[in-house]
C-alpha positions in Angstrom: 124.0 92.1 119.1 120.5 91.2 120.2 117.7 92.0 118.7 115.9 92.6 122.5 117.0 95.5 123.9 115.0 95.6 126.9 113.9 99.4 126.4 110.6 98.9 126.1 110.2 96.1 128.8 108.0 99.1 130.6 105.9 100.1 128.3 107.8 102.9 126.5 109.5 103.3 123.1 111.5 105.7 121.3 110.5 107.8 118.5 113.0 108.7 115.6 115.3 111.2 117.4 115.3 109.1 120.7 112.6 110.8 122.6 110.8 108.1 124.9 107.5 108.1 124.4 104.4 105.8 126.0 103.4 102.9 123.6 100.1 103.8 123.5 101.2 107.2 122.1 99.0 108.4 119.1 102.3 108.7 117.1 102.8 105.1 118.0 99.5 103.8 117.2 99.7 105.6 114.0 103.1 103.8 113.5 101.3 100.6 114.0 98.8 101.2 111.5 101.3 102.0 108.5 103.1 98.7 109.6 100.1 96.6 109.5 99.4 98.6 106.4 102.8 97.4 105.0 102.5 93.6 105.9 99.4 93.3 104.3 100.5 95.4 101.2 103.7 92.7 100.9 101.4 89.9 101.1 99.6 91.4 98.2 102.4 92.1 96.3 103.9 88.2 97.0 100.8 86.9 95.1 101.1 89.3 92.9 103.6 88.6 89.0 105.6 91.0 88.2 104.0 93.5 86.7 103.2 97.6 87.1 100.8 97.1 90.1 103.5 95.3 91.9 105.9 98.0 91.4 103.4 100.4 92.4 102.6 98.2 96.0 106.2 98.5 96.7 106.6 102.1 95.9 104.1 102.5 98.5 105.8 100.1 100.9 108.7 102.0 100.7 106.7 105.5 100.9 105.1 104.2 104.1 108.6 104.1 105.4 109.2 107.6 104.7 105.8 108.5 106.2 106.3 106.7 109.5 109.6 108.3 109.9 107.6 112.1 109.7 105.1 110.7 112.4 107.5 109.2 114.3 109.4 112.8 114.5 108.6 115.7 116.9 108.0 118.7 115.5 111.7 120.1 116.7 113.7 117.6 114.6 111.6 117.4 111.5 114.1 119.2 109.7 116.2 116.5 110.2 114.5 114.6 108.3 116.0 113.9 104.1 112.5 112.6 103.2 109.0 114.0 103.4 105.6 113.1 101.7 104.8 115.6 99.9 102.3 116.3 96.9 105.3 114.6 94.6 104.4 111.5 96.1 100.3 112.0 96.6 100.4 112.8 92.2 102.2 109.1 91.7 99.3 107.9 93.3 96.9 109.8 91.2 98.6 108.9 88.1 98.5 104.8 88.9 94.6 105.1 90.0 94.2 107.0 86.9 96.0 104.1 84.6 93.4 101.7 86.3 90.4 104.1 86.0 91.7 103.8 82.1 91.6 99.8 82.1 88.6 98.8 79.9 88.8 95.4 81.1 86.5 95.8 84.5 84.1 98.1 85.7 83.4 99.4 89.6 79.8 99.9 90.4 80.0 101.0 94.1 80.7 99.1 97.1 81.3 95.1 96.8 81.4 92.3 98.9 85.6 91.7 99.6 86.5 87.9 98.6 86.0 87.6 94.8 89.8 86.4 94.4 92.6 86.3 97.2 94.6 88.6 96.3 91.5 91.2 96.0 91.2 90.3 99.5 94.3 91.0 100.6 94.2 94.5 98.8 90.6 95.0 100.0 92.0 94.2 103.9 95.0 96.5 103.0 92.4 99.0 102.3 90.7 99.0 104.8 93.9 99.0 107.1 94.8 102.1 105.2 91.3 103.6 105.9 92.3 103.0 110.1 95.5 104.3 109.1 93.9 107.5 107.8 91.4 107.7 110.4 94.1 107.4 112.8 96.5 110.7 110.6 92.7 112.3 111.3 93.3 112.5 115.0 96.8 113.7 115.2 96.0 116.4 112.7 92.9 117.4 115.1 95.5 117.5 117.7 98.3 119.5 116.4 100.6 116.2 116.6 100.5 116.3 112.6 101.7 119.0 111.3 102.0 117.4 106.9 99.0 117.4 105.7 100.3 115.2 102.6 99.9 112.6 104.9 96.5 112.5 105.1 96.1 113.5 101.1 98.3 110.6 100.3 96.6 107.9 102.9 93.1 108.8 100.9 94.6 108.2 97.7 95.7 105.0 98.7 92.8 103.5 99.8 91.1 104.9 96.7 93.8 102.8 94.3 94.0 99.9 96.5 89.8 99.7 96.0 90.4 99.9 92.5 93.5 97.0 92.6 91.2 94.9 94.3 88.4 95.2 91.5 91.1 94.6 89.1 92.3 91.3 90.4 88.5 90.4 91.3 87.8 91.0 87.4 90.6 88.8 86.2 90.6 86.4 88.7 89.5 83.5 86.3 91.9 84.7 83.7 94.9 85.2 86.3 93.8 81.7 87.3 94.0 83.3 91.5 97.1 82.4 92.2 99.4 84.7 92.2 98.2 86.3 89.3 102.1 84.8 89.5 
């Protein structure tokens, strides 16, 4: 089977269910978002050892999956659905960026300039995707499109832990010699 099906050859995709929307859809320009979200996140995570914060990058990977497949959902079918952000997920956030608030060894003092270490760049440009991302949930809560508003909670939190991740690994760059911190 090919990978090409030809469906979208004029300009129209399906959402979960099958329902054929444009692809310039809101629902589908917030889909893009959490995917660009979620490349940047695994290139993160591939510099990254094996440690907490890596488990924690792909637990939101995989969370993002679960979120997509709400936004890519019509009202009418949500039900359907055997996964749903809820606050369950927004309080595992809140308990990693609380461990790294806890870290003694680095300190944030407001806003920074990205680039310290590479892999605080790639979690400061996955923050910022996140931050379109959530900019993005904004809009189809304004227009009744999103109807979870865990969504949005748990977007926020993200971008708040991947700020902190990035002045982790900007801190310890020397010591984690930048290189995957690997």
């Amino acid at each position: 089977m090919s990978i090409s099906t030809k469906k979208g050859d004029r300009g129209e995709t399906s959402l979960v269910f099958g329902e054929r929307v444009s692809k310039d859809d809101l629902r589908i320009e917030m889909l893009g978002c959490l995917d660009e979200m979620c490349c940047f996140l695994g290139l993160a995570k591939s510099r990254m050892k094996a440690d907490n914060n890596r488990e924690v990058i792909e637990g939101i990977q995989r969370d993002l999956f679960v979120a997509g497949s709400q936004i890519g959902t019509l009202e009418r079918d949500s039900k359907k659905l055997s996964q749903t952000i809820d606050e369950n997920y927004v309080a595992k956030i809140d308990r990693a960026l609380h461990k790294l608030e806890n870290d003694k060894g680095f300190e944030v003092n407001g806003f920074c300039i990205p680039g310290e270490s590479f892999l605080s760049g790639l979690l400061d440009t996955a923050r910022a995707l996140t931050r379109k991302a959530e900019r993005r949930a904004v809009t189809l809560k304004r227009k009744g499109v999103l109807q979870n508003r865990y969504i949005l909670v748990y977007l926020n939190r993200i971008s708040d832990l991947l700020y902190l991740m990035a002045r982790f690994y900007s801190a310890h760059s020397q010591r984690l010699n930048d290189v995957g911190e690997k």
